[in-house]
SEMIMAR-661402 format. One line per field, with one value per residue: residue number from 1; x, y, z of N, C-alpha, C in turn. Coordinates in pm, 1 decimal. Layout:
BEGIN
n: (NUM_...)
neast: (X_...)
nnorth: (Y_...)
nup: (Z_...)
caeast: (X_...)
canorth: (Y_...)
caup: (Z_...)
ceast: (X_...)
cnorth: (Y_...)
cup: (Z_...)
! end
This chain:
BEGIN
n: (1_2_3_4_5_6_7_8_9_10_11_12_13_14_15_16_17_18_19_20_21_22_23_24_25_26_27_28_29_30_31_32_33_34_35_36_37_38_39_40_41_42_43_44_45_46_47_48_49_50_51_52_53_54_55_56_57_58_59_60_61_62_63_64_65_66_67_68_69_70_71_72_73_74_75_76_77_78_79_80_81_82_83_84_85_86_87_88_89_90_91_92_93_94_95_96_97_98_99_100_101_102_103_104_105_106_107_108_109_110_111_112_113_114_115_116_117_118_119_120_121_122_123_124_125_126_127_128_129_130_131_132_133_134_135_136_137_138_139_140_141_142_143_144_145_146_147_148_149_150_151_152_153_154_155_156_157_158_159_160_161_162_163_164_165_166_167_168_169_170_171_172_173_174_175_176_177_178_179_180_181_182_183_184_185_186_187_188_189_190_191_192_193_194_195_196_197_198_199_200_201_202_203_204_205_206_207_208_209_210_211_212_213_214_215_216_217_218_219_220_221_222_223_224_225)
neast: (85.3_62.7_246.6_163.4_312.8_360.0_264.6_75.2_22.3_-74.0_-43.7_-214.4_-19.4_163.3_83.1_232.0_504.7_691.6_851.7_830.9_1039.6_928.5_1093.0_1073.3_1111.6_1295.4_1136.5_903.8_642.9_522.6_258.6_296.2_432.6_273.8_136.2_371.3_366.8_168.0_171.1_403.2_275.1_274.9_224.7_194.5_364.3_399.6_371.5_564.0_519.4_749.5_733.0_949.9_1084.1_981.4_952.6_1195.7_1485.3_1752.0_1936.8_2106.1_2277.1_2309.4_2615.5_2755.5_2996.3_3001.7_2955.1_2795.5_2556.2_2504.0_2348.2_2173.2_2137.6_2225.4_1971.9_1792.8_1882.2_1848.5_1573.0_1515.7_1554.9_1344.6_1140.6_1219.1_1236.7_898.7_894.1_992.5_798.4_802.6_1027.4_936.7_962.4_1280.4_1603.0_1675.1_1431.5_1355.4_1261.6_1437.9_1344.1_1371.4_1338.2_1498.7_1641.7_1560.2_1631.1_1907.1_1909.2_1840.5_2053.4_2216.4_2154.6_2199.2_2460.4_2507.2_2407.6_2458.9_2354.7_2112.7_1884.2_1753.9_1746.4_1785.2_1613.8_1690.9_1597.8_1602.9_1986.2_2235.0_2515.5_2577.9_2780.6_3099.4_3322.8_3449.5_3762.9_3745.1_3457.3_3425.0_3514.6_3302.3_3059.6_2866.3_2859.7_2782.8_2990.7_3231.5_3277.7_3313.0_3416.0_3737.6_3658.4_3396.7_3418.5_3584.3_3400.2_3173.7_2913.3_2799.6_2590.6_2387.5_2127.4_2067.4_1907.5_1954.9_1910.8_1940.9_2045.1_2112.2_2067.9_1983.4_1915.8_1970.1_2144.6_2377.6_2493.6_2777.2_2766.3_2618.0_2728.9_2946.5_2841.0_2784.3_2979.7_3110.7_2940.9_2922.5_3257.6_3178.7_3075.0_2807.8_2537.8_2452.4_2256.6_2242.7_2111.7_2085.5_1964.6_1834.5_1801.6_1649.7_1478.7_1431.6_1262.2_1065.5_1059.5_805.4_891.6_1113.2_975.8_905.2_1098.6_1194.8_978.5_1045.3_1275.8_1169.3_1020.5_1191.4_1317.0_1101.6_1049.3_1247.3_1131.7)
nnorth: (-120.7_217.4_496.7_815.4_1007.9_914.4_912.4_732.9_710.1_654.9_324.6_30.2_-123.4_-415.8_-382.2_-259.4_-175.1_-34.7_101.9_452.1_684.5_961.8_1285.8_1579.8_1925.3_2186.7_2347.4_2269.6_2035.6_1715.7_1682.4_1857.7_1676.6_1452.0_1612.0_1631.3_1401.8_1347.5_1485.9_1372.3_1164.1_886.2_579.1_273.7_334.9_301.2_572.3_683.2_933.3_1048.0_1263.5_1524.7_1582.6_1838.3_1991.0_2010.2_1826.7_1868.8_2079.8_2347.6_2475.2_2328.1_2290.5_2331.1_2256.2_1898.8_1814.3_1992.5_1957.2_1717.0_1525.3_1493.4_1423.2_1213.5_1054.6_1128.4_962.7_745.1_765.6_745.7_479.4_348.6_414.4_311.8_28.9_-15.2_57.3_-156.0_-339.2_-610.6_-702.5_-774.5_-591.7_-503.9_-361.9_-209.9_-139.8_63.1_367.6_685.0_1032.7_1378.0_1750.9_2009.7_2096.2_1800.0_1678.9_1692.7_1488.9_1306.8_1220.3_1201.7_948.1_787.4_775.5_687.3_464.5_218.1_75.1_-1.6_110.0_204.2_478.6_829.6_1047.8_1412.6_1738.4_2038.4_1961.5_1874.8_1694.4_1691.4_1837.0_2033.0_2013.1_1705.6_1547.9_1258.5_1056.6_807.1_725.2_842.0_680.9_378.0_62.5_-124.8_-66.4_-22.5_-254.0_-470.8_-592.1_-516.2_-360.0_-256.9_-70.5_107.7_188.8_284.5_325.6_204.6_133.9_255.2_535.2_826.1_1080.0_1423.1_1773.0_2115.4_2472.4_2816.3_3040.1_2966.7_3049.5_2912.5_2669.5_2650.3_2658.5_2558.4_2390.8_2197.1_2101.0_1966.8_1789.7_1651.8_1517.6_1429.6_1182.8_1023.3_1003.0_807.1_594.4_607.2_587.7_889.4_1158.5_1463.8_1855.6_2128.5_2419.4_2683.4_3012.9_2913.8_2978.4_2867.2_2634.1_2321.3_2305.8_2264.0_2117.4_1992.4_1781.8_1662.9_1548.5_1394.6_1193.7_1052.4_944.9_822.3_626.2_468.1_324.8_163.5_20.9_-172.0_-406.1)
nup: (0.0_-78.3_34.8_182.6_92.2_-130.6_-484.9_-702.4_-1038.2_-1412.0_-1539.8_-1390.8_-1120.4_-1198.9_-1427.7_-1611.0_-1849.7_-1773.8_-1524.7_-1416.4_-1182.5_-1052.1_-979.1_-768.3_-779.3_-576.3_-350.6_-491.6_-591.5_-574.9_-672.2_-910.7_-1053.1_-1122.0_-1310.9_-1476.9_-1574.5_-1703.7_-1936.4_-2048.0_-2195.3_-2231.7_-2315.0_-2110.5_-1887.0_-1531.6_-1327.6_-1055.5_-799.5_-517.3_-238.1_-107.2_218.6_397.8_128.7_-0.8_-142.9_-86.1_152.8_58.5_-274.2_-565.5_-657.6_-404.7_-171.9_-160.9_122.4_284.9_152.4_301.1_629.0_454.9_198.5_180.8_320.0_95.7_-113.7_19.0_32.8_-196.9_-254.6_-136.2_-241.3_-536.6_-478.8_-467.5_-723.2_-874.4_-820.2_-636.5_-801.2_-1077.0_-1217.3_-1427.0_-1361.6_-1583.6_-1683.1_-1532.4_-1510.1_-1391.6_-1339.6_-1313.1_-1209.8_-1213.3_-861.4_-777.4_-1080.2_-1046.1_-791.2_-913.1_-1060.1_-878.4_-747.9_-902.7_-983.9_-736.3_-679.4_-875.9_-1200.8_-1046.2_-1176.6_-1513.1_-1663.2_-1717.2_-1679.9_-1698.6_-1703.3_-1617.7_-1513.2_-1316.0_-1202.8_-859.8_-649.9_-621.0_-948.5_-1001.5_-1017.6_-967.0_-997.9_-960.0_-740.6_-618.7_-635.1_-590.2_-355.3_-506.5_-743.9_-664.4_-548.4_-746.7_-1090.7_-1254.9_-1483.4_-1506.9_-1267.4_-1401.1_-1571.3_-1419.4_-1462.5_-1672.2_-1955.3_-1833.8_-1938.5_-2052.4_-2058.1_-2139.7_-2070.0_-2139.5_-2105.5_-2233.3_-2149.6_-1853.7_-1526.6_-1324.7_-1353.3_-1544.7_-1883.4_-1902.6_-1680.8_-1689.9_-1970.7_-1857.0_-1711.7_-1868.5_-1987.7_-1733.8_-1721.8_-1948.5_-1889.5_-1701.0_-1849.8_-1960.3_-2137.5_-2320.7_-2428.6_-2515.2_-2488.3_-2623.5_-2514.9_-2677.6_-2510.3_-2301.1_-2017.2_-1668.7_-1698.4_-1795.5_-2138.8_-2436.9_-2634.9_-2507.0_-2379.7_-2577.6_-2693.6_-2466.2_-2456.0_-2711.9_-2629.5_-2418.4_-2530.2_-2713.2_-2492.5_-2399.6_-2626.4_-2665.5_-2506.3)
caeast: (0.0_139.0_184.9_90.2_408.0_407.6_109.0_86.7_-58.0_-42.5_-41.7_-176.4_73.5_172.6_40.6_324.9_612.6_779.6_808.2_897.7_982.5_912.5_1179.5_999.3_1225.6_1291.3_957.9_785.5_547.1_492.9_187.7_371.1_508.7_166.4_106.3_450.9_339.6_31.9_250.7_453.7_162.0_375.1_155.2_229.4_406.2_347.6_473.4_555.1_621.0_733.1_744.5_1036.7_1051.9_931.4_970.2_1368.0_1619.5_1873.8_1912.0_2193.0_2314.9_2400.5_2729.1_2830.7_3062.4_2879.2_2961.9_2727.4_2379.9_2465.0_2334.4_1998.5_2133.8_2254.7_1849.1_1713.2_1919.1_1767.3_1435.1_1489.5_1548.7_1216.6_1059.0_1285.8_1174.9_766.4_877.5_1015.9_727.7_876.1_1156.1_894.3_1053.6_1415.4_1684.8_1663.1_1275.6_1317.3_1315.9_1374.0_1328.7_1332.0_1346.8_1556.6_1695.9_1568.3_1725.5_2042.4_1917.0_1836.7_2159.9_2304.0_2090.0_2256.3_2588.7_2588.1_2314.4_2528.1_2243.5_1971.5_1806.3_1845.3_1777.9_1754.2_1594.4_1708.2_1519.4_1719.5_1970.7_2359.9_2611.5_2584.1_2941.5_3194.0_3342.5_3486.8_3811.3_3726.2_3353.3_3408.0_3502.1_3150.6_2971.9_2796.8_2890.9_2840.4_3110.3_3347.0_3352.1_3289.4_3555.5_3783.3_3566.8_3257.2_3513.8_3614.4_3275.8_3021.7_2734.8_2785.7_2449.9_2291.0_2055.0_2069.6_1887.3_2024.3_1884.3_2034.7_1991.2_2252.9_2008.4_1870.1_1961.7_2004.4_2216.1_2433.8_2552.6_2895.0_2742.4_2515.1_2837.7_3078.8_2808.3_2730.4_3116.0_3152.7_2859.7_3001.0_3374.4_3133.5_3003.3_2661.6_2501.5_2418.1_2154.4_2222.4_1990.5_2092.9_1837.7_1894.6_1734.8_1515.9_1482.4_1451.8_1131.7_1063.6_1012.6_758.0_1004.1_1195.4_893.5_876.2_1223.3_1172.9_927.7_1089.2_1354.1_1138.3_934.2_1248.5_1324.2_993.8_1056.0_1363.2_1096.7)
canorth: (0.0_328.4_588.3_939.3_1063.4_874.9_941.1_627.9_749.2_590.3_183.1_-49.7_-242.3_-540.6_-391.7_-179.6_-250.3_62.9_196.6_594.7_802.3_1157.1_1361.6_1731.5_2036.4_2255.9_2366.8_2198.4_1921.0_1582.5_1703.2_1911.0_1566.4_1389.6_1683.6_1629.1_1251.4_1390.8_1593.6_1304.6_1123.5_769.0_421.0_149.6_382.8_288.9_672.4_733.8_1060.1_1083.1_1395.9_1552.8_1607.4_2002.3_2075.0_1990.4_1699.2_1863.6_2214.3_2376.6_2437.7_2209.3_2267.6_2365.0_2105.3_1811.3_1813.0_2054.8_1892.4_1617.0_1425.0_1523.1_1394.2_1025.6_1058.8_1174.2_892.1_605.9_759.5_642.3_339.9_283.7_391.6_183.9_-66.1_-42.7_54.9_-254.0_-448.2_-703.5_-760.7_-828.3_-521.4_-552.6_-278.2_-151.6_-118.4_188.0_543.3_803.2_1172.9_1507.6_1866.3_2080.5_2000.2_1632.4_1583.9_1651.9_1382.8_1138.9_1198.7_1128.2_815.9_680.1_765.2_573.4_334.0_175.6_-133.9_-6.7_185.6_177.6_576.1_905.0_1199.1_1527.5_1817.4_1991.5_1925.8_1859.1_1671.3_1714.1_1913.3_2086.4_1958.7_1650.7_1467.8_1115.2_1061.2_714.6_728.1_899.6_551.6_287.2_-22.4_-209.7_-38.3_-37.7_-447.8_-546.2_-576.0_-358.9_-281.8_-211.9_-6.2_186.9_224.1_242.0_358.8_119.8_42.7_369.9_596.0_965.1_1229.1_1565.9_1917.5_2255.8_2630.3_2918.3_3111.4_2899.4_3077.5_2839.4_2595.4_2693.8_2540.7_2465.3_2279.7_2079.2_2016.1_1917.9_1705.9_1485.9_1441.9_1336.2_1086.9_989.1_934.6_722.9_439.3_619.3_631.3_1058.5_1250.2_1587.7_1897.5_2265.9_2501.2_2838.9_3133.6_2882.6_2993.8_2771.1_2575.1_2244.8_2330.6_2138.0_2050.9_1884.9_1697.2_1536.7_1470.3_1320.4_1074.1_976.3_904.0_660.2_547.5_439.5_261.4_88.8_-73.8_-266.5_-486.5)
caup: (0.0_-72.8_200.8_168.5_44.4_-257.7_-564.4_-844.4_-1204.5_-1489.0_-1555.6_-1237.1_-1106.6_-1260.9_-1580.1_-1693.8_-1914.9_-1745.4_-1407.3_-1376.7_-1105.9_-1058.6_-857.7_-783.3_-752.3_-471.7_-289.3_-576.7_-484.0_-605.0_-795.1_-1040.8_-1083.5_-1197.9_-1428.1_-1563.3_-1651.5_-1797.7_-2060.9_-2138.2_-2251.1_-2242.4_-2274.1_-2069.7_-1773.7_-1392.9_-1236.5_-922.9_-765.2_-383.1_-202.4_-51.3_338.2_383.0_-40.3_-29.3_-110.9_52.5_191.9_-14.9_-399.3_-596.5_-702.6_-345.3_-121.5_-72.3_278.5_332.6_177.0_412.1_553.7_339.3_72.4_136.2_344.7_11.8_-159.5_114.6_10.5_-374.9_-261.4_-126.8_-386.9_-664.3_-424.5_-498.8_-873.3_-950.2_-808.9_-605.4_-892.2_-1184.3_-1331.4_-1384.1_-1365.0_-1701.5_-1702.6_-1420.3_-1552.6_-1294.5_-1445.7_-1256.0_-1281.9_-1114.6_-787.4_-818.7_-1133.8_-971.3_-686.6_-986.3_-1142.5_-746.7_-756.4_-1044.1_-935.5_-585.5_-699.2_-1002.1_-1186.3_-999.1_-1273.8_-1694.5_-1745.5_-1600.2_-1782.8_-1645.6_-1715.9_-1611.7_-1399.5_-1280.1_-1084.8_-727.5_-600.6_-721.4_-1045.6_-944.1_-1027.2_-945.0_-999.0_-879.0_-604.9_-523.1_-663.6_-504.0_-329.3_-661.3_-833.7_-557.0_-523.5_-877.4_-1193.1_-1345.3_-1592.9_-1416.1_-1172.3_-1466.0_-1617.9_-1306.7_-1525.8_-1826.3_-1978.2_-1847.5_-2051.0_-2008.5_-2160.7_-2048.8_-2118.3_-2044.8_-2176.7_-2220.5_-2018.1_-1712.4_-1445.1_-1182.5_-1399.0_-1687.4_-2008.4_-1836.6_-1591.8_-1804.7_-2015.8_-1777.5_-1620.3_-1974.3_-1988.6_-1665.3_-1740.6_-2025.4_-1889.4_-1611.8_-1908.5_-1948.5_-2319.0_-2283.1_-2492.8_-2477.8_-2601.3_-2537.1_-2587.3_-2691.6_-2453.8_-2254.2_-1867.3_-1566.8_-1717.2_-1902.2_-2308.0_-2478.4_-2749.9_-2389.0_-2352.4_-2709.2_-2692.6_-2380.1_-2474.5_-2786.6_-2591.4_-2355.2_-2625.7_-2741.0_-2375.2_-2383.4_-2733.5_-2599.3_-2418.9)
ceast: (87.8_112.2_183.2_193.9_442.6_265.9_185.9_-0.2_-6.4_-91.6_-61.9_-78.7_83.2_101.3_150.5_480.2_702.4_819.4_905.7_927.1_1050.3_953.2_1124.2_1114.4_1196.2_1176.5_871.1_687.7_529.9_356.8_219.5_431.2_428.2_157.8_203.5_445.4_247.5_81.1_344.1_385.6_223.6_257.5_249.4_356.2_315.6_464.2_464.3_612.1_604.2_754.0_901.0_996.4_1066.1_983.4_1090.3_1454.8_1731.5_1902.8_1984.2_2200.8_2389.1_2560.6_2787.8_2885.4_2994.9_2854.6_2833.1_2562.8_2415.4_2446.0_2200.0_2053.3_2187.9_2090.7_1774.4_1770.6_1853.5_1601.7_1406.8_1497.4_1432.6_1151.6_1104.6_1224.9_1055.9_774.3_891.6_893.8_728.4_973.9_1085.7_930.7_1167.9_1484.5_1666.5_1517.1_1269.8_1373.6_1316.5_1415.0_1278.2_1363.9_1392.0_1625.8_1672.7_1593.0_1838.7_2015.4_1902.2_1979.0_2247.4_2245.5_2187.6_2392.1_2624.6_2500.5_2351.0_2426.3_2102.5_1872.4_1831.4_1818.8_1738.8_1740.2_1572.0_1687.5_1499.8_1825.2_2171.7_2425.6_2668.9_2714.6_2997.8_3251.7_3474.7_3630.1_3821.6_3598.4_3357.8_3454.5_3379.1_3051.1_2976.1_2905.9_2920.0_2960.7_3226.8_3392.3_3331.6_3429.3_3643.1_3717.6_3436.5_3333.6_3522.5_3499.9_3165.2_2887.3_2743.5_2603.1_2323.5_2242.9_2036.6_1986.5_1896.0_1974.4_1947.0_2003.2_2139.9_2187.8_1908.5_2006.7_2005.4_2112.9_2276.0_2476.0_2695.3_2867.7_2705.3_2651.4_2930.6_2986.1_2776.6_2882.0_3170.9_3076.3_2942.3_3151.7_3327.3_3129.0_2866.0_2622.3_2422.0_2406.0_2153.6_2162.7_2031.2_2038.8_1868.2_1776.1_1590.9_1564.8_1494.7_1330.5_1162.7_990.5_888.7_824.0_1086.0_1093.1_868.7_1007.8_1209.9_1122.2_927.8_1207.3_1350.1_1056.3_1110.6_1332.8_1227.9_1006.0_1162.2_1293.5_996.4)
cnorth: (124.3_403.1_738.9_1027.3_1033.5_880.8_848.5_693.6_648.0_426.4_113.1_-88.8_-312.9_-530.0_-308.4_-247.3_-153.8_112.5_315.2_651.4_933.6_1205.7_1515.0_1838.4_2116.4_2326.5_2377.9_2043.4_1797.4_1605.4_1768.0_1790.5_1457.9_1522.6_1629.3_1472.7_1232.7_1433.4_1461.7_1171.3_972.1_656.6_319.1_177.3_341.9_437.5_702.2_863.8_1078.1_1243.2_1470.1_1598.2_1794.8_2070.6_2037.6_1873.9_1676.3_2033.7_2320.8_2354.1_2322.2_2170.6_2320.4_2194.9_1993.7_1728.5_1887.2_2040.2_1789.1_1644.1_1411.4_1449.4_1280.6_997.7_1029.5_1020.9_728.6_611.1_702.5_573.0_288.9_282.4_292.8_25.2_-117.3_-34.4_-108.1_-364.2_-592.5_-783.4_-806.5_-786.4_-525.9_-358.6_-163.9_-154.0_-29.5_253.2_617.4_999.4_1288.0_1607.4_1938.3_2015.1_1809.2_1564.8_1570.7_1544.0_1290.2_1112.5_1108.7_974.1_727.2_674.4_653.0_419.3_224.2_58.3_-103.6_37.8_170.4_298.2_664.7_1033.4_1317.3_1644.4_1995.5_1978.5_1892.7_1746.0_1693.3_1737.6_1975.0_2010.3_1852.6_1562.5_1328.2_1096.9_966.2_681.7_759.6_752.0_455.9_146.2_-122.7_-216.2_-35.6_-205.4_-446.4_-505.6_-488.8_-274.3_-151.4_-100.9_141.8_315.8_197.9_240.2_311.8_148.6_160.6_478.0_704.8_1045.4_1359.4_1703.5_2017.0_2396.4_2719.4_3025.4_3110.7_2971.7_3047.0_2703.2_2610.8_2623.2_2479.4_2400.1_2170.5_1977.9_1940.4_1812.8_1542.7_1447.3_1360.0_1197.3_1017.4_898.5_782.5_552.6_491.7_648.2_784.6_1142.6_1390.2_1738.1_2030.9_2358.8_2650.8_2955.4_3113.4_2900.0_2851.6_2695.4_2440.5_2277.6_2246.9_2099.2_1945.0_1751.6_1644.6_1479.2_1383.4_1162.2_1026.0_929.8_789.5_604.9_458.4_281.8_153.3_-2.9_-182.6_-424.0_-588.1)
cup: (0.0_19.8_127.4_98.6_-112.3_-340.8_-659.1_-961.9_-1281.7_-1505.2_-1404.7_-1227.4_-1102.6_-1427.7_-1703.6_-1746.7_-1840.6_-1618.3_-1402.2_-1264.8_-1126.5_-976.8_-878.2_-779.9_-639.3_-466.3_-399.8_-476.9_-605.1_-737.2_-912.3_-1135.9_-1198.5_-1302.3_-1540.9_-1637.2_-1775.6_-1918.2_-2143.5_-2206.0_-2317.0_-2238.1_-2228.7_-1956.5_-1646.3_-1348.2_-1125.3_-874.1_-615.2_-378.4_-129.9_141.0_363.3_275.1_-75.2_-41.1_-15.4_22.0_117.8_-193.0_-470.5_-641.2_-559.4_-271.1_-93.3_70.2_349.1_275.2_255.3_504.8_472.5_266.3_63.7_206.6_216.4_-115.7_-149.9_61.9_-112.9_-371.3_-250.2_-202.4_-520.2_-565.4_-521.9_-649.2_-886.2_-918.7_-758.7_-780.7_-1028.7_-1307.4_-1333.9_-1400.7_-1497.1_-1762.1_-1624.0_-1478.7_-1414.8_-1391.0_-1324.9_-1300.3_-1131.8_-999.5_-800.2_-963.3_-1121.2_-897.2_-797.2_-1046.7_-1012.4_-742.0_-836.1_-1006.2_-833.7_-617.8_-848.1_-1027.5_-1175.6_-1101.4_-1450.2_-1729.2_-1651.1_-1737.9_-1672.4_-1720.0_-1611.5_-1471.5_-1405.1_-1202.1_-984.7_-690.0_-648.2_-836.3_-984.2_-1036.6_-1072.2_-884.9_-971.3_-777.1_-511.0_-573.7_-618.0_-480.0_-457.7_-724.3_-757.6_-582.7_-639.5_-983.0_-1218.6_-1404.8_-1539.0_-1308.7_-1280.7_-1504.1_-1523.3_-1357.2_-1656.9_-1855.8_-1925.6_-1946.9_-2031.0_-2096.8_-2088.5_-2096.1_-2044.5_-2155.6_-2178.6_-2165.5_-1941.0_-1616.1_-1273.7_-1224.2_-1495.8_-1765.4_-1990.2_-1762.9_-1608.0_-1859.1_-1975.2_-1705.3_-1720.7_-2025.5_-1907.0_-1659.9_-1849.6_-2052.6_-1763.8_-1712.9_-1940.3_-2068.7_-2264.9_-2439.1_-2456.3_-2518.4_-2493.2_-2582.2_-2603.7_-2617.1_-2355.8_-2083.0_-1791.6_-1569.8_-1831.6_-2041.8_-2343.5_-2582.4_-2642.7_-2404.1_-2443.7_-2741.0_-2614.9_-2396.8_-2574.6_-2719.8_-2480.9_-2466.9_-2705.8_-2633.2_-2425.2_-2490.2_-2768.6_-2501.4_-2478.0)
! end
């Protein structure tokens, strides 16, 4: 049973080929979240969108130290778990049948998701959205238990096999086109297949041109199954 924090749209469960979730943005709400499902007008989506604890992931910018969103933000990390939990449906869906997709701060937390959660997921559409810290060095070192014990390879490449679609503007004023860029390189030098789409003169809002990219870009997901 879902608890009050979390809203299902879309496909019952056990009827979807897909399960989404919906990360909100700073003192956004979970319902902005169902609208934004509504827009991407996807068949054969189960979406979920939890809420954040009082509007926030984690209290601070995103590109500042990430000493200082903790510990919100390994909290806000524990909370995607639960939810990737109920997505997958006790395990009927597999890894690469979970989209998670946010806007704004929570597509930075989905991008953090993917980072420490290496497997757990097969795509992350950010809308838009960055790499949690300052511009980092050694991006694995910040990734999950998985990628820590497992091969060389998988060591090398933590986010093999992941699916990105990335948007960014040259004038959003809460995220800039260097940030965007430096964040689908560091994806990129991660293992992550990265879709990237930079819009010329679009503010701090999702386009509807985002949103048909978008869902050619899960309609594209979904036909893998």
């Amino acid at each position: 049973m879902l608890g009050p924090d979390l809203r299902a749209m879309g496909r019952a469960r056990g009827d979807a080929k897909l399960a989404g979730v919906l990360l909100h943005g700073r003192d956004r709400t979970k319902k902005e979240m169902t609208e934004l499902a509504a827009d991407l007008d996807l068949e054969g989506v189960r979406w979920l969108a939890p809420a954040a604890p009082a509007g926030k992931w984690y209290p601070n910018r995103f590109y500042d130290e990430r000493s200082v969103n903790e510990p919100h933000l390994t909290r806000a990390v524990d909370h995607c778990d639960r939810v990737m939990d109920e997505a997958t449906e006790d395990g009927r869906l597999k890894p690469d049948q979970i989209v998670v997709a946010g806007f704004s701060q929570g597509a930075c937390l989905a991008l953090e998701y993917a980072l420490r959660r290496p497997g757990r997921i097969g795509a992350v559409v950010v809308f838009p959205g960055a790499l949690i810290g300052p511009p980092e060095p050694d991006w694995i070192s910040i990734a999950g238990p998985r990628a820590k014990d497992a091969g060389s390879a998988l060591k090398r490449a933590p986010l093999a096999g992941l699916r990105v679609f990335l948007t960014g503007s040259d004038a959003d004023e809460w995220i800039s086109e260097e940030q965007t860029r430096q964040t689908a390189h560091a994806l990129v030098d991660l293992g992550a297949d990265v879709r990237m789409r930079i819009y010329a003169g679009r503010p701090h809002v999702i386009l509807p041109e985002e949103l048909r990219e978008a869902r050619s870009f899960l309609t594209d997901l979904r036909a893998l199954w």
